[in-house]
C-alpha positions in Angstrom: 199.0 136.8 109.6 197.8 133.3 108.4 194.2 132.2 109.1 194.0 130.9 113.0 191.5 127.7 113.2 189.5 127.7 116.4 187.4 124.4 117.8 183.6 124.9 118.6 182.8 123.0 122.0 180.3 122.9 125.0 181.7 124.8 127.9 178.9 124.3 129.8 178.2 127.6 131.4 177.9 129.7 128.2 176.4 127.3 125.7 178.7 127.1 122.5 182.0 129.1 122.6 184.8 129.2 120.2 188.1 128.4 121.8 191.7 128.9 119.9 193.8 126.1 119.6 196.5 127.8 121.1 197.0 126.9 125.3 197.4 130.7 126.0 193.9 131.7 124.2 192.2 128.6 125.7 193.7 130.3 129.3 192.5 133.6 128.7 188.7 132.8 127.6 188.5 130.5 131.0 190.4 133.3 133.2 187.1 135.7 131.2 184.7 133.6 131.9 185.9 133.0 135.8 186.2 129.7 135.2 189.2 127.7 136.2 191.0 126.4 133.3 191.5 122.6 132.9 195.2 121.9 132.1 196.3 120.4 129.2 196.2 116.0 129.3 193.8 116.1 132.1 191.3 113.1 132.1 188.3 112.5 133.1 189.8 109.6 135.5 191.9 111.8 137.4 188.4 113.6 138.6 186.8 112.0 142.0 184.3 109.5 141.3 180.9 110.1 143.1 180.9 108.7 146.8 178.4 106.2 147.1 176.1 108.7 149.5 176.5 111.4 146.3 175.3 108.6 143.9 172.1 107.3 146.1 171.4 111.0 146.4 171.6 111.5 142.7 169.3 108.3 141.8 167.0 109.4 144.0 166.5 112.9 142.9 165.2 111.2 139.4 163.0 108.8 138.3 165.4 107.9 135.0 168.8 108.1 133.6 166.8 110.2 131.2 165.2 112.6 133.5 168.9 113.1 135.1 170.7 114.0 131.7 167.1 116.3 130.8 168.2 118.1 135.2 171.7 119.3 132.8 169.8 120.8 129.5 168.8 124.2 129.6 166.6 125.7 127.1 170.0 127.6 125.8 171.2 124.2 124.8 168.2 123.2 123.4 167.6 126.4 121.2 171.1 126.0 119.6 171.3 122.1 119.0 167.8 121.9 118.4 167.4 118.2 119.1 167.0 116.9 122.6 168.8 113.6 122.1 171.8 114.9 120.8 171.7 117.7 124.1 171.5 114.2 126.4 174.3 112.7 124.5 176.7 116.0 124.8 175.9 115.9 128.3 176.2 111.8 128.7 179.7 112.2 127.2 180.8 115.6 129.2 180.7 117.9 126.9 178.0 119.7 128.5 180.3 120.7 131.6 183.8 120.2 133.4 181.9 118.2 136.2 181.7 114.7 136.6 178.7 113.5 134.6 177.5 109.8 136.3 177.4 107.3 133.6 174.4 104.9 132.7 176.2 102.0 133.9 177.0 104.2 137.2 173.1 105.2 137.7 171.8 101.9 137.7 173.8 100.5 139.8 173.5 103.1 142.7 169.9 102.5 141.6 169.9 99.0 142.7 172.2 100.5 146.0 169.7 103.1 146.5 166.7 100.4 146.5 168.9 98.0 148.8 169.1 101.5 151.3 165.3 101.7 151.1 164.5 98.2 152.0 167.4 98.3 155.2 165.7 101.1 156.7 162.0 99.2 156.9 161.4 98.6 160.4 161.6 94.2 160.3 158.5 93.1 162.2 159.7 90.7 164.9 157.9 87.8 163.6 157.4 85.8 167.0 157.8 88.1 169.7 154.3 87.5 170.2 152.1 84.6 170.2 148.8 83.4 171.7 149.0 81.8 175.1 152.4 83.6 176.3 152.9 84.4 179.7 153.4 88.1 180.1 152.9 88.5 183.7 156.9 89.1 184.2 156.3 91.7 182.0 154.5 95.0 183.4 154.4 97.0 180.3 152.9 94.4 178.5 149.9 95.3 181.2 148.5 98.2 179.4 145.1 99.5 178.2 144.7 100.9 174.3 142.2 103.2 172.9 141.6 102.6 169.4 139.2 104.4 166.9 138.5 103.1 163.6 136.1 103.7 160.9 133.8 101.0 158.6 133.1 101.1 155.3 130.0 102.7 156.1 131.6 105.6 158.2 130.5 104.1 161.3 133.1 104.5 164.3 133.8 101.5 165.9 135.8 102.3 169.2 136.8 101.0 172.4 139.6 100.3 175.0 141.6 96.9 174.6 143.2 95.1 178.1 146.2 94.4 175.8 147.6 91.7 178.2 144.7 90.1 178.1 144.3 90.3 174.7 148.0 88.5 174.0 146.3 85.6 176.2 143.5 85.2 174.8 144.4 85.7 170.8 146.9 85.1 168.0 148.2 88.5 168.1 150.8 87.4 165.1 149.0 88.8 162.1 148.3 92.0 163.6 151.9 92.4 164.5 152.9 91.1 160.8 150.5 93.8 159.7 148.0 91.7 157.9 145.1 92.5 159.9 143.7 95.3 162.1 143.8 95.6 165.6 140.1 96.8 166.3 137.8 96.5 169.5 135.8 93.6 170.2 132.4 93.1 172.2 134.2 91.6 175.4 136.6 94.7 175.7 136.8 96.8 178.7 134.5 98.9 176.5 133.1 98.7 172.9 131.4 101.3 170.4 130.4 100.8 167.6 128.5 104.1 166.3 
């Protein structure tokens, strides 16, 4: 019998494996291994692309395109090849498994998607919902009284209970609802500490 020529590749369970050239020996080391065979002329666009909620997922599991090829290496791979940047371009290219491996291209944009996601789910401040010298008294739960409790610098509490209503009348309530300053109790509050 004449010398039979085998191909090295990455199967991606094992580490390097020698597979025959012939269909039927390719068949039976898959059907060994459990794994279903891929048939022959299959391409790595007939495979599902990620969904969109897969790829936001994915980008958000790693920092970098890096750190996502490094999530695929195992120190098996890296005992054999030896070189890390040769393990992230097997894996890059698909040769580290049968699965769909997300391409750079593919990371940063769900990257950018992922970021978009982010900045949606911020609560938007309503901007002016409220503003000094508004009439609130059609409003009853506008009429309510707030404890608050904060610290200074120093470590001192200052505390005290706010007449919000009142408060609306009588200030420019728009930074603290933009978030750019403090709601904190004042000297003419319904009561004021300031430890």
């Amino acid at each position: 019998m004449g010398r039979q020529s085998r191909i090295d590749c990455w199967n991606g369970v094992d580490g390097w494996a020698g597979f025959g050239v012939k269909q039927r020996e390719t068949m039976e080391m898959a059907a060994a291994s459990g794994r279903k065979p891929l048939k022959m002329g299959t391409k790595k666009e007939d495979f599902p692309a990620f969904t969109t909620t897969q790829g936001i997922a994915i980008v958000n599991e790693f920092q970098s395109y890096e750190d996502y090829l490094d999530s695929q290496i195992t120190l098996t791979d890296l005992f054999y090849l030896e070189d890390l940047e040769l393990a992230r371009q097997l894996v890059e290219i698909g040769y580290r498994s049968n699965a769909e491996v997300m391409s750079r291209d593919d990371f940063a944009q769900y990257k950018v998607k992922a970021e978009a996601a982010r900045q949606a789910t911020i609560v938007k401040v309503p901007k002016k919902l409220f503003s000094a010298g508004k009439d609130v008294s059609g409003y009853p739960f506008l009429k309510t009284v707030v404890f608050i409790r904060d610290y200074t610098k120093a470590g001192h509490e200052v505390s005290g209970y706010i007449d919000f209503a009142e408060r609306m009348r009588t200030q420019d309530l728009k930074p603290v609802f933009l978030l750019k300053r403090k709601l904190l109790p004042e000297i003419y509050d319904l009561s004021y500490y300031n430890w």
